[in-house]
N, C-alpha and C positions, 0 to 999 in steps of 0.2 A: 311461775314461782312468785310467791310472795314475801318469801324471806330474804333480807338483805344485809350484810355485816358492815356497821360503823364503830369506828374507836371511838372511843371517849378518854379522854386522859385525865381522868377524875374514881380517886379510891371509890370501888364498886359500892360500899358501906355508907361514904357519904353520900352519893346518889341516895340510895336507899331511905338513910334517914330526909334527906332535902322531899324524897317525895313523900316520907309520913310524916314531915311537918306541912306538908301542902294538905292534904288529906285531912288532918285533923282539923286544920284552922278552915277548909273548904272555902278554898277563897277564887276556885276558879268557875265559870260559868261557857257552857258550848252549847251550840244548838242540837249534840248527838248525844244521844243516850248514854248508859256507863258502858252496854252490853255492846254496843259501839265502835265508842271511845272512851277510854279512859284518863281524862285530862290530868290524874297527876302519876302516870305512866312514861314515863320517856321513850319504852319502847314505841309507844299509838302513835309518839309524832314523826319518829324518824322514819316509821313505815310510810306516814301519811307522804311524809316529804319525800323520800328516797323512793319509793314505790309507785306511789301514786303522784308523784309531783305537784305535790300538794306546799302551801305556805300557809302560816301563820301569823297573826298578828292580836297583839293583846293589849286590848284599852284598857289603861291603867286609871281610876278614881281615883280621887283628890285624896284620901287617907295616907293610902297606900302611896304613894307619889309624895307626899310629907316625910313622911316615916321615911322615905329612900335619902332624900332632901337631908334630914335631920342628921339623921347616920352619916352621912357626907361632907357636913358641914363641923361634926367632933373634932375637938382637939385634946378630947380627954379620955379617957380609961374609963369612965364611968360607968356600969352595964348599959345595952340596949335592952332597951323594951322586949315584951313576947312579940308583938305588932309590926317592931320594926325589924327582930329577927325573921318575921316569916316574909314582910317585904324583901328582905333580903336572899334568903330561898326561893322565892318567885324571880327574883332577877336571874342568881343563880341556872336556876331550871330555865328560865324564854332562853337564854343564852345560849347552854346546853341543847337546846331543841332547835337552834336555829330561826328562831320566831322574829318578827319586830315587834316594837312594843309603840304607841300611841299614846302620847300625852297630853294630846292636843285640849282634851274637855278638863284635864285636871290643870290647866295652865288658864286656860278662860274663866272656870270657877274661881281661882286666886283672883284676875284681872278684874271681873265682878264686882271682886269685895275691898275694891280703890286700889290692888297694889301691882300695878302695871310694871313698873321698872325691877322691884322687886320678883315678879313673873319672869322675866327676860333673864335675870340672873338664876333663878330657880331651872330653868331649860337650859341655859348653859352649863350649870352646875351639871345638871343628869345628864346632856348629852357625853360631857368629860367621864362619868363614873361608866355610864352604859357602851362608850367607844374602846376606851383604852383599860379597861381593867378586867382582870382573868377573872373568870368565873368560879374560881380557889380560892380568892379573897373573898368574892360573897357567902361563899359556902362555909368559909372561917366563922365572919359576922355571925350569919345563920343559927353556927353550933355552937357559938360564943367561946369561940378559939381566942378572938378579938373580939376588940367594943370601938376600933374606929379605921377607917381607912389609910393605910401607910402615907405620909404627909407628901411622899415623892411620886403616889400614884395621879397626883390632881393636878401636874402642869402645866397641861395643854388644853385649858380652857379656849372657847372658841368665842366668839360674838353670837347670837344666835337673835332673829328675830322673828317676831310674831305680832297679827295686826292688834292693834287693840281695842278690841270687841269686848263690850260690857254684855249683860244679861240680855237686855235687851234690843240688843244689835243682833243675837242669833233667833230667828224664828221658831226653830222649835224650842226656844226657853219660853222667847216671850209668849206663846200657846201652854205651855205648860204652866207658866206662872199665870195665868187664868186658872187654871183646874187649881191650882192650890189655894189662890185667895177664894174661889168660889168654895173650898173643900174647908177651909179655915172659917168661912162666913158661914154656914152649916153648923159646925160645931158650935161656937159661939151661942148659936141659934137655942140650943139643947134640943131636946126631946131622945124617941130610944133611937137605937143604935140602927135597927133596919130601916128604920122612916129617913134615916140620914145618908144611909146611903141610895133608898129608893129618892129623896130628892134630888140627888147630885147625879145618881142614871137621866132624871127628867131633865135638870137642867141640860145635863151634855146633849142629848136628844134635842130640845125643843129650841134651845139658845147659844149651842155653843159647835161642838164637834167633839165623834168618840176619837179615845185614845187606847190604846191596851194599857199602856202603864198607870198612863189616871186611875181607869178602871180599879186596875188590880190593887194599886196605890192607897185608894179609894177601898175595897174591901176590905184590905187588911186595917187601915185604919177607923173604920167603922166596922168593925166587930169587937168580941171578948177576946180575942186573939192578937190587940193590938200590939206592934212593936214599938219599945220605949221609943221617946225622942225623932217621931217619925216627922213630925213638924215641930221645931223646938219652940219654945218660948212666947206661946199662945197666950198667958197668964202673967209676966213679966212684968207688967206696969214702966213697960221702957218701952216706946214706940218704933226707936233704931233698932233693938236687939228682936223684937213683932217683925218686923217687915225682912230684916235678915234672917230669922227662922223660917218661915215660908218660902224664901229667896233658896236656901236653900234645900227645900224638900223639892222647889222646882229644879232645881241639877239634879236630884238625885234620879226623877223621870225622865228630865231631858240627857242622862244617859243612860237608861234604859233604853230609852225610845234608838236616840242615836246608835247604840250597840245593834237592838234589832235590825235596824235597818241596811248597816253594814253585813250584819251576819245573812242579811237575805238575800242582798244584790249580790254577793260577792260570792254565795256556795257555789255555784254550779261553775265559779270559775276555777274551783279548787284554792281562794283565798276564806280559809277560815276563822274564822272570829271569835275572840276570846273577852267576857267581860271579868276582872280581877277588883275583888272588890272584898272588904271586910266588912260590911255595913248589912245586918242582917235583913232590914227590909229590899234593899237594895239583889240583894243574893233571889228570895224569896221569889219578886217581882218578876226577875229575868228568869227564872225556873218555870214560868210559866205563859212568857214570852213567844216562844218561836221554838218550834220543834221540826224533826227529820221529817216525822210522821203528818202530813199533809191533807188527810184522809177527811171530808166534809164530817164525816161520821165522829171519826178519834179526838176531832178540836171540837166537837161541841161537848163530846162526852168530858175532856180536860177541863173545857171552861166552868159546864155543869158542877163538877170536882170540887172545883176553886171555889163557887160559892157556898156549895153543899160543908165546904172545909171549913170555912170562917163565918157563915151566918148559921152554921146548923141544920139540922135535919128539918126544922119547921119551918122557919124562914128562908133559908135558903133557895127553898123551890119556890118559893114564890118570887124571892125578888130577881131570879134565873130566869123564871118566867117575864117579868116585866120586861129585862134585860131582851131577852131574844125576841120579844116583840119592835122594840125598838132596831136592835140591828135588822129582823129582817125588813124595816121601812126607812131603810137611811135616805131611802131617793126621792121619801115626801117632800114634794115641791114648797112644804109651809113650814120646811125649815128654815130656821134664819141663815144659815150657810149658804143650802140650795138659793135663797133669795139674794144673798150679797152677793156667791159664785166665787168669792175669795177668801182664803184664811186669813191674809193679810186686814179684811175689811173687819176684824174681828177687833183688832190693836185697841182700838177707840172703847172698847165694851170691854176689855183685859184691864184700862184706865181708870174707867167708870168704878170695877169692877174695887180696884185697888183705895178709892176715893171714897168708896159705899164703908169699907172694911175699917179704915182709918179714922173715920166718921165715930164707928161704933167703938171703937176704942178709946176714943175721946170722950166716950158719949158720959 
């Protein structure tokens, strides 16, 4: 048998709508198909869970993680946002589904951007709203029953710490913010759109290491299909607000990357992985991440897809083509990787890298 009866003690109606505002705004991300799972279904998870003994857990972005923050921190009546209503339907639902939720990449991105102490109270804030508050008050929020949190629901704040790790204390940032000042020094560069991204496949190739998300990162924003704001403030004439836009396009890889990675060690334990995000490149990326379907066949024909999608039916095959020459020789011993033998050893060229870039902004 595979059917199993849970109460929920939530009007069937707001269920309903809390899953077609999830639905609409599409802000969740799995590694299973819809035909599957369907992530804004509450039936798919209590079977997963109750059935299959299955858990969830959902890495929540820095947007989404604000917007809960914001909502939290009201003392006023004021409407909520569309943004932070659907935040608040996502919480709503993980709760209802029995999920954990992970803040840990949207707490480090703050700490990043100088505001450590202020991070520590942002985690203790959410631990307080996500422990002790019924998932009938987010569902309020949500339907805009209410616009703030009952002032007696937030007493029992905790102390909460976490280490304090800048960008480049975590290794897959500081890798990834290589691919963006290299992806930002490219553009810069001009020329068309496919030549930029066939340089940045060579680079990764010849001097650097493949990434799925750079990659994907990297097509999308080298095509006609670019999503706004994917590296902000490339043209700015402010050197701080340069370096923090790129700073942050590398979070938005380094979690992609980190979601993949969890979502892949962790399936066959029955811990499955949810990335929650409203940032549409961000959405896109992880769609094309990590799939059920593992088939040597079905991932090249997806990859093929992806290029064929955003560079077109004439370039596309071609620069697919350059691409799967390169993967199939990642074990060329005259790669600069194969020769340092570490990713670590890369730090010093991620530096160079950042100093080249700086240069030319000044220039």
């Amino acid at each position: 048998m595979d059917n199993v009866a849970v109460h929920i003690q939530i009007n069937p109606n707001d269920l309903r709508q809390i899953e077609q505002i999830l639905r609409e705004r599409d802000i969740i991300r799995s590694v299973y198909s819809k035909d599957l799972f369907d992530q804004y279904f509450l039936g798919d998870y209590l079977k997963q869970i109750h059935v299959h003994e299955s858990k969830f857990t959902a890495l929540l972005d820095r947007n989404i993680f604000s917007d809960i923050i914001a909502v939290a921190k009201k003392t006023d009546e004021k409407s909520t946002t569309k943004t932070q209503k659907t935040a608040y339907a996502l919480l709503a639902f993980i709760q209802l589904s029995d999920s954990l939720v992970e803040p840990g990449m949207a707490i480090y991105e703050y700490i990043d951007s100088g505001h450590y102490k202020q991070a520590i109270n942002e985690l203790s804030l959410f631990r307080a709203v996500d422990d002790n508050i019924h998932p009938q008050i987010f569902i309020d929020l949500a339907l805009g029953r209410i616009n703030s949190i009952p002032s007696n629901s937030l007493n029992s704040l905790r102390d909460d710490s976490i280490q304090e790790r800048k960008g480049e204390d975590i290794h897959s940032w500081k890798l990834h913010y290589g691919f963006t000042l290299k992806l930002a020094s490219i553009e810069m560069t001009g020329g068309k759109q496919y030549e930029k991204i066939e340089a940045f496949l060579k680079w990764m190739y010849t001097d650097y290491i493949f990434s799925a998300s750079a990659i994907i990162f990297g097509l999308i924003y080298f095509s006609d299909k670019r999503i706004t704001k994917m590296v902000k403030n490339l043209n700015c004439g402010d050197s701080d607000k340069f370096i923090k836009g790129i700073k942050n396009a590398a979070w938005d890889m380094t979690v992609a990357h980190y979601w993949t990675k969890k979502a892949i060690e962790n399936r066959e334990k029955g811990d499955l992985w949810l990335l929650c995000t409203e940032d549409k490149a961000l959405k896109e990326i992880a769609t094309f991440m990590v799939s059920t379907d593992d088939s040597d066949e079905n991932l090249k024909e997806k990859s093929k897809s992806l290029f064929l999608n955003y560079l077109g039916k004439k370039e596309g095959p071609r620069v697919y083509a350059l691409y799967n020459s390169f993967d199939s020789n990642l074990n060329n011993g005259e790669r600069r990787i194969k020769i340092l033998k570490s990713t670590k050893a890369l730090y010093p060229f991620v530096e160079e890298l950042e100093k080249e870039l700086l240069t030319t902004f000044y220039a």
